[in-house]
CHARMM-style PDB file with segment names, atoms N, HN, CA, C and O in Angstrom:
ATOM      1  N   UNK     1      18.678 -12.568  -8.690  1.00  0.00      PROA
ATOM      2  CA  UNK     1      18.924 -11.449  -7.830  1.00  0.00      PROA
ATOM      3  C   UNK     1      18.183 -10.208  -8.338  1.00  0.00      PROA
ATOM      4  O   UNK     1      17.965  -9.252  -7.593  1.00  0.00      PROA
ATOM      5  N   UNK     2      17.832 -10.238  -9.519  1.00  0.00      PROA
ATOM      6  HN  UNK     2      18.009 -11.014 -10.124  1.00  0.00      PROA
ATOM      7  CA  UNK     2      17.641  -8.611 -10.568  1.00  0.00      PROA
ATOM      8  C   UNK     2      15.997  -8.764  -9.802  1.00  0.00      PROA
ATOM      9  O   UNK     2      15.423  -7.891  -9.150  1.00  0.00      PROA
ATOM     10  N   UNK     3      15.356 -10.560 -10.221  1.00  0.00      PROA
ATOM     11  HN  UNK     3      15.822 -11.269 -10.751  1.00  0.00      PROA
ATOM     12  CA  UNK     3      14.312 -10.569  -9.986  1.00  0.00      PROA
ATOM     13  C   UNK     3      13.250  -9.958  -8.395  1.00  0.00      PROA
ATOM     14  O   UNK     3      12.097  -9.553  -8.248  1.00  0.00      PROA
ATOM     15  N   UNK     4      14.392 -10.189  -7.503  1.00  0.00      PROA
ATOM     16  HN  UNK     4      15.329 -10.517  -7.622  1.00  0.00      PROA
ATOM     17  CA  UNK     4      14.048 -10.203  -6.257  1.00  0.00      PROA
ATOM     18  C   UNK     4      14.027  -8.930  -5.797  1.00  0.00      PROA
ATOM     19  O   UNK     4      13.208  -8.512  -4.978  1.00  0.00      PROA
ATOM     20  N   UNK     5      15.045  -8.190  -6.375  1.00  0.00      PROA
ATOM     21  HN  UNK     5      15.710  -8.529  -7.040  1.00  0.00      PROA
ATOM     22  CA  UNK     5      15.492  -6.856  -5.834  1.00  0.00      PROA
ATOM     23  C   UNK     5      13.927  -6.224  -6.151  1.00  0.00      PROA
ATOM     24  O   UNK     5      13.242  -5.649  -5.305  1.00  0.00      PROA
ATOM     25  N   UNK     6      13.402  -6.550  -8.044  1.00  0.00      PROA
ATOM     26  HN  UNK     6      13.959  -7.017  -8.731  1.00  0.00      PROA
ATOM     27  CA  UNK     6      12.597  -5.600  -8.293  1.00  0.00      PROA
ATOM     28  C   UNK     6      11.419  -6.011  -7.767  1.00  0.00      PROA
ATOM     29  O   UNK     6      10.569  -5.125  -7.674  1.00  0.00      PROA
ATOM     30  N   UNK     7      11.060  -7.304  -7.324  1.00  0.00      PROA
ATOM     31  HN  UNK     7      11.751  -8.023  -7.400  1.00  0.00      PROA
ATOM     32  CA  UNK     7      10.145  -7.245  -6.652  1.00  0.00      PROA
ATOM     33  C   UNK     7      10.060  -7.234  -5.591  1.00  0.00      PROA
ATOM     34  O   UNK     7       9.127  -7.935  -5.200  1.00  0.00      PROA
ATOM     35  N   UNK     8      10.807  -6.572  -4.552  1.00  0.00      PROA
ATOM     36  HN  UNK     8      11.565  -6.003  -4.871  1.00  0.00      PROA
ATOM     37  CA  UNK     8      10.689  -6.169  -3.019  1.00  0.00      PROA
ATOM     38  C   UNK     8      11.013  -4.233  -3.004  1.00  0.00      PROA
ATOM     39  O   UNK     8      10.873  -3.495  -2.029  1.00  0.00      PROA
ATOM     40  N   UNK     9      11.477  -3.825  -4.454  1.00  0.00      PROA
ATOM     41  HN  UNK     9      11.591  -4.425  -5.246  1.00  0.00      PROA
ATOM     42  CA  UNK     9      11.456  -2.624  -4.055  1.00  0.00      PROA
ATOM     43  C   UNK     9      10.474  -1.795  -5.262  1.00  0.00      PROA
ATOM     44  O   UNK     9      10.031  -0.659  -5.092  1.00  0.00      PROA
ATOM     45  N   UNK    10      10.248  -2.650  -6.520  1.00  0.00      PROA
ATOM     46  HN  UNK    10      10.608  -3.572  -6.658  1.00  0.00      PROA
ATOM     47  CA  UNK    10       9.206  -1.683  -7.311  1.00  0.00      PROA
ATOM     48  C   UNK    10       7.884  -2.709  -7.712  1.00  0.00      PROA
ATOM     49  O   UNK    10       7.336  -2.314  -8.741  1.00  0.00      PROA
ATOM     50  N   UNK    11       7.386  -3.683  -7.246  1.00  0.00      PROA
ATOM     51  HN  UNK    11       7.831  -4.004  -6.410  1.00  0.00      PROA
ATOM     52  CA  UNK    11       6.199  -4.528  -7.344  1.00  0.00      PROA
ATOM     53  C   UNK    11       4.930  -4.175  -6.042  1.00  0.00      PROA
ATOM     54  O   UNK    11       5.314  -3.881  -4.910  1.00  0.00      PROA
ATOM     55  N   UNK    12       3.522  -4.245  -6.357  1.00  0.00      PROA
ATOM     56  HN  UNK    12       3.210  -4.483  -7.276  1.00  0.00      PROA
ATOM     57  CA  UNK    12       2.759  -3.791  -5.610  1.00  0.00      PROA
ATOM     58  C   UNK    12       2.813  -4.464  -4.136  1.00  0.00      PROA
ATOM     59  O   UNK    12       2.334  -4.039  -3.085  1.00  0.00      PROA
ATOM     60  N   UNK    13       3.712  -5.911  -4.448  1.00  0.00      PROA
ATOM     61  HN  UNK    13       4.101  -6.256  -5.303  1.00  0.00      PROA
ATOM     62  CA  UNK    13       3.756  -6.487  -2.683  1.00  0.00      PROA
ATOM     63  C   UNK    13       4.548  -5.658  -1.858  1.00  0.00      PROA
ATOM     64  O   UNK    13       4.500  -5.739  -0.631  1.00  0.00      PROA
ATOM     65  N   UNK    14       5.530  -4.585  -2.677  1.00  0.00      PROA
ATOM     66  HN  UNK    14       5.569  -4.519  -3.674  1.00  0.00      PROA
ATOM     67  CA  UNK    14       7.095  -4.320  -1.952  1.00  0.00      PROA
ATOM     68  C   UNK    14       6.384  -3.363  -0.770  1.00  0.00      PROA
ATOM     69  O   UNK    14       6.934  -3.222   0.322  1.00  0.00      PROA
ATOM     70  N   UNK    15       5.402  -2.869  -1.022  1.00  0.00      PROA
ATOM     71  HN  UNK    15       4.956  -2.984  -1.910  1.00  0.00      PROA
ATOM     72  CA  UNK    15       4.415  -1.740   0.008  1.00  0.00      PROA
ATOM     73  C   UNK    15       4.060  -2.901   1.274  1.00  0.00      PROA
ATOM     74  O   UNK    15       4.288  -2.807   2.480  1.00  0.00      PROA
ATOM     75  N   UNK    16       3.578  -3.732   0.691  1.00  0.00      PROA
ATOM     76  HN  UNK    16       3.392  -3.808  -0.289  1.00  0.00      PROA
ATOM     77  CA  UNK    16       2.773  -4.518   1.766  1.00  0.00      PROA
ATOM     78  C   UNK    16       4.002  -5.244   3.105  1.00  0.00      PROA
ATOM     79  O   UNK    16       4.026  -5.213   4.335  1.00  0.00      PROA
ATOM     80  N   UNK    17       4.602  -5.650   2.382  1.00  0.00      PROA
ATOM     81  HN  UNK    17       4.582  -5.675   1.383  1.00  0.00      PROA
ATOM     82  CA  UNK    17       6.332  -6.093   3.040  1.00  0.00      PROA
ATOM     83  C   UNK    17       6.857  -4.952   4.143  1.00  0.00      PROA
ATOM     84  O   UNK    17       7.314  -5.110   5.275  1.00  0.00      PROA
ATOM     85  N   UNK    18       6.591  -3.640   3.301  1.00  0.00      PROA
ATOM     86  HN  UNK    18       6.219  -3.512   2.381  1.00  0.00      PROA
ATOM     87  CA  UNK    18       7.401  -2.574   3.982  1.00  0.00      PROA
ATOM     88  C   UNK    18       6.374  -2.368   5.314  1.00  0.00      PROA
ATOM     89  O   UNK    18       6.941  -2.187   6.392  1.00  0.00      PROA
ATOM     90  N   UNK    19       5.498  -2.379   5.304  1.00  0.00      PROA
ATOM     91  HN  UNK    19       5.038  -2.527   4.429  1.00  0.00      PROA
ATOM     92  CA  UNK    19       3.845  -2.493   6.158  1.00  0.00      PROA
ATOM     93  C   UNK    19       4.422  -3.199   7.612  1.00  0.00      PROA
ATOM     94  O   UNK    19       4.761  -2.783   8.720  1.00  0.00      PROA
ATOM     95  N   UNK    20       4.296  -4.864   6.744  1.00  0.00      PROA
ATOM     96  HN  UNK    20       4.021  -5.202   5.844  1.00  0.00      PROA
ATOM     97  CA  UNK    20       4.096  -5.532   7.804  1.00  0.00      PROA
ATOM     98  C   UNK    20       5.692  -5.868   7.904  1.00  0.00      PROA
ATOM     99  O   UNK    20       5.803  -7.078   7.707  1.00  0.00      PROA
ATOM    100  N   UNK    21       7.023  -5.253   8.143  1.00  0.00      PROA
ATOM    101  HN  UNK    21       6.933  -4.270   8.303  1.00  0.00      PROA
ATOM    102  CA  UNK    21       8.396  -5.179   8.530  1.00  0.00      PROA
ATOM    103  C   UNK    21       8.376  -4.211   9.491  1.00  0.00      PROA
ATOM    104  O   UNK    21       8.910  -4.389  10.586  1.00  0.00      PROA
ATOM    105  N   UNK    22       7.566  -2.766   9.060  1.00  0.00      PROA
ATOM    106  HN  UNK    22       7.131  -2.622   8.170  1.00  0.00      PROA
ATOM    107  CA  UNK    22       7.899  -1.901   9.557  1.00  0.00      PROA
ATOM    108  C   UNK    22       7.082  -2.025  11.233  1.00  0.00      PROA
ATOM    109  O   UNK    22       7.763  -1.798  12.233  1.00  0.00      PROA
ATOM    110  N   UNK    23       5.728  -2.367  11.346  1.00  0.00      PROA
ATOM    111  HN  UNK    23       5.174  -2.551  10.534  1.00  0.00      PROA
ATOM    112  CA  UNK    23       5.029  -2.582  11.975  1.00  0.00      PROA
ATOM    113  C   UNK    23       5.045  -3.806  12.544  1.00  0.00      PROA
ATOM    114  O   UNK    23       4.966  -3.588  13.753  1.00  0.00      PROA
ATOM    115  N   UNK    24       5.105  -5.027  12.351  1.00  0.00      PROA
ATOM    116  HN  UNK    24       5.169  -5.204  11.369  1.00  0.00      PROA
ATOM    117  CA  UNK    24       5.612  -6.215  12.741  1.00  0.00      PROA
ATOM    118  C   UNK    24       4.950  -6.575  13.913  1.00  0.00      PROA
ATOM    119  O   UNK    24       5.795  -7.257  14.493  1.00  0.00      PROA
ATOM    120  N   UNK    25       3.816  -6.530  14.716  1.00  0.00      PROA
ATOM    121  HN  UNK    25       3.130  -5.976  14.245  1.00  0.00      PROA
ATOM    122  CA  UNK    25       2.852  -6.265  15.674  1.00  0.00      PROA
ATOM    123  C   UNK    25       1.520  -6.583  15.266  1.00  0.00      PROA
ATOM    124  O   UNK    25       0.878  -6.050  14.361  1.00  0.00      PROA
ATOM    125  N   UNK    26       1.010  -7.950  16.393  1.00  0.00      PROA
ATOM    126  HN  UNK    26       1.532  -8.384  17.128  1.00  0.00      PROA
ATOM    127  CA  UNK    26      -0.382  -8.057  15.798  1.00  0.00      PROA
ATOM    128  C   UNK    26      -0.364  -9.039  14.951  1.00  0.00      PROA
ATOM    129  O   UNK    26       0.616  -9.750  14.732  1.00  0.00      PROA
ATOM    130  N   UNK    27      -1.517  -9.139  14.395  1.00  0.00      PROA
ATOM    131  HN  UNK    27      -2.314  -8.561  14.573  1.00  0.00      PROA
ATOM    132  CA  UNK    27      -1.789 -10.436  13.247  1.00  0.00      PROA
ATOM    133  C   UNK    27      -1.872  -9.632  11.747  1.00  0.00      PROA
ATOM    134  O   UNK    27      -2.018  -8.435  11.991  1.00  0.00      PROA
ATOM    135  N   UNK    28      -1.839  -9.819  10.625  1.00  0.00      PROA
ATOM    136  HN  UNK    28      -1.720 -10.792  10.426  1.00  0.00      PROA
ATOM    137  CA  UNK    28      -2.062  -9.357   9.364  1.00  0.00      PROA
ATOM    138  C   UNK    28      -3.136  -8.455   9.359  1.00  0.00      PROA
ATOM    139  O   UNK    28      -3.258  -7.380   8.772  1.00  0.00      PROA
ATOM    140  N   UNK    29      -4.085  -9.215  10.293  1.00  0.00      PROA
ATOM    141  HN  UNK    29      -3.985 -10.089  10.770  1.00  0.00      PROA
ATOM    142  CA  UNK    29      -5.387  -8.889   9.790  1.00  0.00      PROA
ATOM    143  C   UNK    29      -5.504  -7.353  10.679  1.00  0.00      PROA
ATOM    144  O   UNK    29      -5.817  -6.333  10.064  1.00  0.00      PROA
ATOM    145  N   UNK    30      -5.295  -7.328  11.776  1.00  0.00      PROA
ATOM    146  HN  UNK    30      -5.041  -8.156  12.276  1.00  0.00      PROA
ATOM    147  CA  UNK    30      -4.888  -6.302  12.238  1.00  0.00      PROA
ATOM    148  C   UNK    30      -4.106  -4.599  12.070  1.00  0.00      PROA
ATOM    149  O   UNK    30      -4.214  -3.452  12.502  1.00  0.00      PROA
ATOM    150  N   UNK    31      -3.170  -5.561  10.982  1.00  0.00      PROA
ATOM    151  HN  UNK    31      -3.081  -6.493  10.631  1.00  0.00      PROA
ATOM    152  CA  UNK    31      -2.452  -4.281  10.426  1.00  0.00      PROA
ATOM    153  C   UNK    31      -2.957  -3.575   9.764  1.00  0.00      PROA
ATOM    154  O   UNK    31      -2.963  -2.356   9.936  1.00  0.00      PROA
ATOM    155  N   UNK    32      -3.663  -4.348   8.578  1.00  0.00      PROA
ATOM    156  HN  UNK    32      -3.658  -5.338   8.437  1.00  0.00      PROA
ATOM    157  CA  UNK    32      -4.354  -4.429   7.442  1.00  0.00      PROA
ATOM    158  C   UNK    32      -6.101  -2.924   7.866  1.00  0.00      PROA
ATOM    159  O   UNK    32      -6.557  -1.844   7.492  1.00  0.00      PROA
ATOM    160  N   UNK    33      -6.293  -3.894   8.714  1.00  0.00      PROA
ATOM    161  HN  UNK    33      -5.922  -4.772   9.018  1.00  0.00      PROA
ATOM    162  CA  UNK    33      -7.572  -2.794   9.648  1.00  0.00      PROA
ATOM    163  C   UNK    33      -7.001  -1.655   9.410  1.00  0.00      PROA
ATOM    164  O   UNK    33      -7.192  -0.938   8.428  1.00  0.00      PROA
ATOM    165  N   UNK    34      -5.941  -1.375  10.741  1.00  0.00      PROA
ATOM    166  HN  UNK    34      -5.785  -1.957  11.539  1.00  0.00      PROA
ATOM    167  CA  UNK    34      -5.282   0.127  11.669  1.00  0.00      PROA
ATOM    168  C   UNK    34      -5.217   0.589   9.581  1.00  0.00      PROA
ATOM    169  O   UNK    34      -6.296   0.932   9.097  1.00  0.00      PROA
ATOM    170  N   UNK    35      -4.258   0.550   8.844  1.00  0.00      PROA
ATOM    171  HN  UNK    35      -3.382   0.272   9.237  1.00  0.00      PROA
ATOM    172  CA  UNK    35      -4.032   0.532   7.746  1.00  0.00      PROA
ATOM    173  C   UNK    35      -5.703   1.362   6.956  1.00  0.00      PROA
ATOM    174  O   UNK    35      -5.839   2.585   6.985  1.00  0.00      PROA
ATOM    175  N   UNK    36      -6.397   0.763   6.551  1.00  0.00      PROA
ATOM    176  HN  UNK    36      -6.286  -0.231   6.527  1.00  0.00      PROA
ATOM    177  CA  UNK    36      -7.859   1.039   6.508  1.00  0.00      PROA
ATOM    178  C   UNK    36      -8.195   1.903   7.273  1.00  0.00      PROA
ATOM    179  O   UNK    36      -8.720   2.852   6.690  1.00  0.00      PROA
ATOM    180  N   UNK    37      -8.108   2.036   8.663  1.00  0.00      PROA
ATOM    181  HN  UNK    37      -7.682   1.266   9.138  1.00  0.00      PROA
ATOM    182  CA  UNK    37      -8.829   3.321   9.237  1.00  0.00      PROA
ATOM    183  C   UNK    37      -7.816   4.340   9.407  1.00  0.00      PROA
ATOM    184  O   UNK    37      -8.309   5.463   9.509  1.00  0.00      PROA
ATOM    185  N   UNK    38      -6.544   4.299   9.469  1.00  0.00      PROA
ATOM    186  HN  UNK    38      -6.144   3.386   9.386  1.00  0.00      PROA
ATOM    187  CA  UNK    38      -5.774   5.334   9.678  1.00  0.00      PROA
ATOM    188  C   UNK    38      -5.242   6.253   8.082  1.00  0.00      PROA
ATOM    189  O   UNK    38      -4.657   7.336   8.073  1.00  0.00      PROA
ATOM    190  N   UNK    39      -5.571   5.599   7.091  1.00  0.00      PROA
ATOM    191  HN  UNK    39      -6.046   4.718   7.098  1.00  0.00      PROA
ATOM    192  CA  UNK    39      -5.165   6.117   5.555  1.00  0.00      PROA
ATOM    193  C   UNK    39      -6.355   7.017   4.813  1.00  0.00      PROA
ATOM    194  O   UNK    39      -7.461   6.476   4.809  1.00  0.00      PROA
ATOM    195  N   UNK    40      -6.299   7.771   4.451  1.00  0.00      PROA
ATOM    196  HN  UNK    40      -5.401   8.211   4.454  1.00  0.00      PROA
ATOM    197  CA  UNK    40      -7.283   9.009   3.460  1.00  0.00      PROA
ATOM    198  C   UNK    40      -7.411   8.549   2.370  1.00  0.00      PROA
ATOM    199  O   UNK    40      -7.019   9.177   1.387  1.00  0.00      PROA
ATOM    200  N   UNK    41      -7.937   7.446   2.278  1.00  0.00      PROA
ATOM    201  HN  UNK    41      -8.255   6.935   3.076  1.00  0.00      PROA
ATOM    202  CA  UNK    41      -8.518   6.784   1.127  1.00  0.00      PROA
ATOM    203  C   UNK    41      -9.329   7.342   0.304  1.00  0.00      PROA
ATOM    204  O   UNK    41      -9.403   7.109  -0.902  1.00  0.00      PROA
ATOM    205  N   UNK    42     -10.281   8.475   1.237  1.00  0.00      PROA
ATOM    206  HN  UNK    42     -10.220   8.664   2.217  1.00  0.00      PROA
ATOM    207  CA  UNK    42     -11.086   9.491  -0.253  1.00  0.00      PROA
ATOM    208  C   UNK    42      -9.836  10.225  -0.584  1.00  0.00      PROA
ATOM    209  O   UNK    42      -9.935  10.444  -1.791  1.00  0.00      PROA
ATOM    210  N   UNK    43      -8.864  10.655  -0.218  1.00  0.00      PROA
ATOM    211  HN  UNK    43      -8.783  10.477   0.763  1.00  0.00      PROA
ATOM    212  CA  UNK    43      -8.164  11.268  -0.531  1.00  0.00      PROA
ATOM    213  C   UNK    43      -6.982  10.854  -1.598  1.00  0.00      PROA
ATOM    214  O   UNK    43      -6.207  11.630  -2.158  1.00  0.00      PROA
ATOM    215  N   UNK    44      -7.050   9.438  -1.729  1.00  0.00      PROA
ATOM    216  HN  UNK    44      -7.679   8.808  -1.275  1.00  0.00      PROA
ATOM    217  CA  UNK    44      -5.931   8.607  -2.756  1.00  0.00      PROA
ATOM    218  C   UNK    44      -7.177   8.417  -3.604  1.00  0.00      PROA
ATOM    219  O   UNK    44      -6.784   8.954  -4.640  1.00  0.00      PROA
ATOM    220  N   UNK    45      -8.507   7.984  -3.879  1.00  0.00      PROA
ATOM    221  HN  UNK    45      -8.826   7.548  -3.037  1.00  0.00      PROA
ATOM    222  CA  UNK    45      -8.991   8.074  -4.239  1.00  0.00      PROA
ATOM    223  C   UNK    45      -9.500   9.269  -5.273  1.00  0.00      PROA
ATOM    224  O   UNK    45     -10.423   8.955  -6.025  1.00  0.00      PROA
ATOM    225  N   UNK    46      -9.033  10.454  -5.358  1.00  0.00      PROA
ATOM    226  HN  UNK    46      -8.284  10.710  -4.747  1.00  0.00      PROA
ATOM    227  CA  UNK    46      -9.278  11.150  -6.020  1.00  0.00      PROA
ATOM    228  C   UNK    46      -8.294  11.935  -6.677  1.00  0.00      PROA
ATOM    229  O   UNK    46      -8.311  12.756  -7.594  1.00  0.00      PROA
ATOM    230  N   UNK    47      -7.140  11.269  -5.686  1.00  0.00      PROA
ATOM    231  HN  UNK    47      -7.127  10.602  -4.942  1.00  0.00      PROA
ATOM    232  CA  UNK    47      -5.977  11.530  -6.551  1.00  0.00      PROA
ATOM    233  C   UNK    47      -5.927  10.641  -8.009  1.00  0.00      PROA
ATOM    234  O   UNK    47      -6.108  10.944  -9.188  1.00  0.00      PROA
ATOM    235  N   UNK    48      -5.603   9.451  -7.328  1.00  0.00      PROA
ATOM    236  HN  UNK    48      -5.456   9.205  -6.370  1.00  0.00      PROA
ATOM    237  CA  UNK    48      -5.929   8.159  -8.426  1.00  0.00      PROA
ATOM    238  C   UNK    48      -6.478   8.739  -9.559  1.00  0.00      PROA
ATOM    239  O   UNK    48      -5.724   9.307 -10.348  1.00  0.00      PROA
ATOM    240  N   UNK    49      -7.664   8.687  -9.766  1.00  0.00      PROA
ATOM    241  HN  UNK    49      -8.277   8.226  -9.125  1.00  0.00      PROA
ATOM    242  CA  UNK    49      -9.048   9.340 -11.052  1.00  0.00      PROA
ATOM    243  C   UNK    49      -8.269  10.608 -11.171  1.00  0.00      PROA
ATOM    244  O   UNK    49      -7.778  10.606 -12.301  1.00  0.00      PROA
ATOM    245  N   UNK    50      -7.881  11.845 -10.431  1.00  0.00      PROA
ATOM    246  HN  UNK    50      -8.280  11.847  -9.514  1.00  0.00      PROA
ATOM    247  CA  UNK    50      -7.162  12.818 -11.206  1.00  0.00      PROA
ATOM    248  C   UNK    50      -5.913  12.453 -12.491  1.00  0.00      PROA
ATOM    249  O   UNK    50      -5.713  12.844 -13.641  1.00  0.00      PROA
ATOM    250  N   UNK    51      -5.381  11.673 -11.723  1.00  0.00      PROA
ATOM    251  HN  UNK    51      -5.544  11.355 -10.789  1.00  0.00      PROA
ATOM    252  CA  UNK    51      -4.055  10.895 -12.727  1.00  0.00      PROA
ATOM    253  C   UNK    51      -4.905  10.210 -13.465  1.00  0.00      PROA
ATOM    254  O   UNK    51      -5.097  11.196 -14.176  1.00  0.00      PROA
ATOM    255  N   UNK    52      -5.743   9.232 -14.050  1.00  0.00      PROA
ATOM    256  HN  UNK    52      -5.587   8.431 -13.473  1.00  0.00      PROA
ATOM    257  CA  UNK    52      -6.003   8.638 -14.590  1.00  0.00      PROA
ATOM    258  C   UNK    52      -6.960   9.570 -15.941  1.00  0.00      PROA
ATOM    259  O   UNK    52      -7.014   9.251 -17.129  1.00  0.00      PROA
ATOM    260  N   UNK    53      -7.765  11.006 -15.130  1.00  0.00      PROA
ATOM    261  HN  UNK    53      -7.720  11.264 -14.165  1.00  0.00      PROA
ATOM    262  CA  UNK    53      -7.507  11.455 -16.126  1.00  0.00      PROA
ATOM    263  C   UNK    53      -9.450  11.469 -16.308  1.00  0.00      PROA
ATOM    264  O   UNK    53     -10.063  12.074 -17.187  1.00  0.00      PROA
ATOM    265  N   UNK    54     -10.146  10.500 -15.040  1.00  0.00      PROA
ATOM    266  HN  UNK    54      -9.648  10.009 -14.326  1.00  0.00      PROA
ATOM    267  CA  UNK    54     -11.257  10.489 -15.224  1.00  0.00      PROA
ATOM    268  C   UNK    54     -12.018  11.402 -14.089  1.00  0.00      PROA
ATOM    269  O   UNK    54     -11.797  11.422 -12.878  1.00  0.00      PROA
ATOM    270  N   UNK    55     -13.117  12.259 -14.954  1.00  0.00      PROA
ATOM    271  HN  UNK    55     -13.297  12.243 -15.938  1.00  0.00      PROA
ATOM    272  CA  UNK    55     -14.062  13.451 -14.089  1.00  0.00      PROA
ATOM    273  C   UNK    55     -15.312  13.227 -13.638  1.00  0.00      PROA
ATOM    274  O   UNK    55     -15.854  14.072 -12.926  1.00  0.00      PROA
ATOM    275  N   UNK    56     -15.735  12.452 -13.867  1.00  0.00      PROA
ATOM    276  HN  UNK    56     -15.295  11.765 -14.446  1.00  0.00      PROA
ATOM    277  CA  UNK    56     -16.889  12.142 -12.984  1.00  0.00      PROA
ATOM    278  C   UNK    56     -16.693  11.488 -11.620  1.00  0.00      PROA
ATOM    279  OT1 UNK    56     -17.667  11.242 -10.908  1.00  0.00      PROA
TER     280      UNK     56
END
């Protein structure tokens, strides 16, 4: 039970789950797209490297 909990609410799939539950429409591959074009990826992207701490 400890195992399951932590991996549906603090493991990198628990995002992907919450994705395709919340949205539930379409094929994977689909979500996955809208997902890709609708997210600010330069924008997590430079968050990311800020936290990590790297400047170039």
């Amino acid at each position: 039970m400890i195992h399951a909990t932590h991996r549906m609410a603090c493991s990198p799939e628990s995002a992907f789950h919450e994705v395709t539950t919340v949205h539930a429409e379409g094929s994977l591959a689909a979500q996955k797209m809208m997902i890709l074009v609708e997210a600010p990826l330069k924008k997590y992207k430079e968050m990311a490297k800020r936290m990590a701490g790297i400047t170039s």
